[in-house]
Every structure is written in structure tokens, then in C-alpha cells.
N, C-alpha and C positions, 0 to 999 in steps of 0.2 A: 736586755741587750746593751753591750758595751760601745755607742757608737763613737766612731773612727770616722777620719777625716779620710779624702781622697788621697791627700799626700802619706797621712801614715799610711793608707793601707797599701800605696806605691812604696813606700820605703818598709814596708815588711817584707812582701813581695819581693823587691829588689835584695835586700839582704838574703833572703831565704835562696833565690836564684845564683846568688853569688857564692855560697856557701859550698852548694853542690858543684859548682863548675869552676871551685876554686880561683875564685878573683874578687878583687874590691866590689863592695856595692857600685859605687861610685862611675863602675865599667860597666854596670847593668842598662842597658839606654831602657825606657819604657817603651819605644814605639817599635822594639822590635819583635817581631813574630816568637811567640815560646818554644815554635818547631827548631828557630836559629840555633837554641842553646841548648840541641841535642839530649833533651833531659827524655827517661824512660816512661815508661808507664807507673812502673811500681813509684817511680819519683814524683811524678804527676799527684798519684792517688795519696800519698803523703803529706804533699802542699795542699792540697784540696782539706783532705782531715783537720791541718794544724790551722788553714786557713779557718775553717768552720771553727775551732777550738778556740780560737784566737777572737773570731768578731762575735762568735755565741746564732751562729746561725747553721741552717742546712744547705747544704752546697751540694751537684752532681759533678762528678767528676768531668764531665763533658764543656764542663766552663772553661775551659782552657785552650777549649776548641772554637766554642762558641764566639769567645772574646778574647780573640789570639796575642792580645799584649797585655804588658802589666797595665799599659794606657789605657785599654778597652775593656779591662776584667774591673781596672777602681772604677771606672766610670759609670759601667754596669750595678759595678756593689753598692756606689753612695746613689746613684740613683731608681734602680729599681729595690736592688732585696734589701738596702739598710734602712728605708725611708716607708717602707712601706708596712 
């Protein structure tokens, strides 16, 4: 396992968020809901994949749901699934 800090995994996150909705990282706030930034399903289930590719873990798509900001999804990652 490749472990990642809370802020990289914010600053993957945010990049990756930015990409699709065509704006700076930088414009990405964390503490706002993933629903805000009108991404799809098929978008979801993408970032979930590249997310899993990226930290070397298994992830359900429902994480997005679960831990509806980039805030509450690192929080979730370095503290339960990376650590464990």
C-alpha cells in the first residue's frame, strides 16, 4: 500500500474534481458537498476507480455518498481504510 497523507489525498481529489468541471484546483473548497459540483454517475464511478488505482486500495462507489466532501472522504481514508 502506497500511503498518502490527508492533504495529498485532498489535493488529488481536488485536482481530479477540477478537471471535470473545468476550473482551477485551487476553486475546489473541500468542505463542500460532491452533489454541489454536479458530477454524474459514470463521473463518480471513475474517480472511485482512479481513486482505488491511485492509493492501491478497494473502495465502493457509495463513498461519495457516504463522506459527501473531499473533507469527510480524506478523513475517512487516512483514518479508517488507510490505517487499517
Amino acid at each position: 500500500m502506497n500511503l498518502k497523507t490527508r492533504e495529498e489525498i485532498e489535493t488529488w481529489l481536488k485536482g481530479r474534481i477540477a478537471k471535470e468541471i473545468k476550473t482551477k484546483p485551487q476553486s475546489v473548497p473541500v468542505n463542500v458537498l460532491f452533489t454541489n459540483f454536479g458530477l454524474d454517475s459514470i463521473v463518480i464511478v471513475t474517480l472511485v476507480t482512479d481513486l482505488e488505482d491511485w492509493l492501491d486500495v478497494s473502495l465502493d462507489p457509495t463513498i461519495f455518498w457516504e463522506y459527501p466532501s473531499i473533507e469527510a472522504l480524506g478523513e475517512w481514508l487516512i483514518t479508517e481504510k488507510l490505517t487499517s
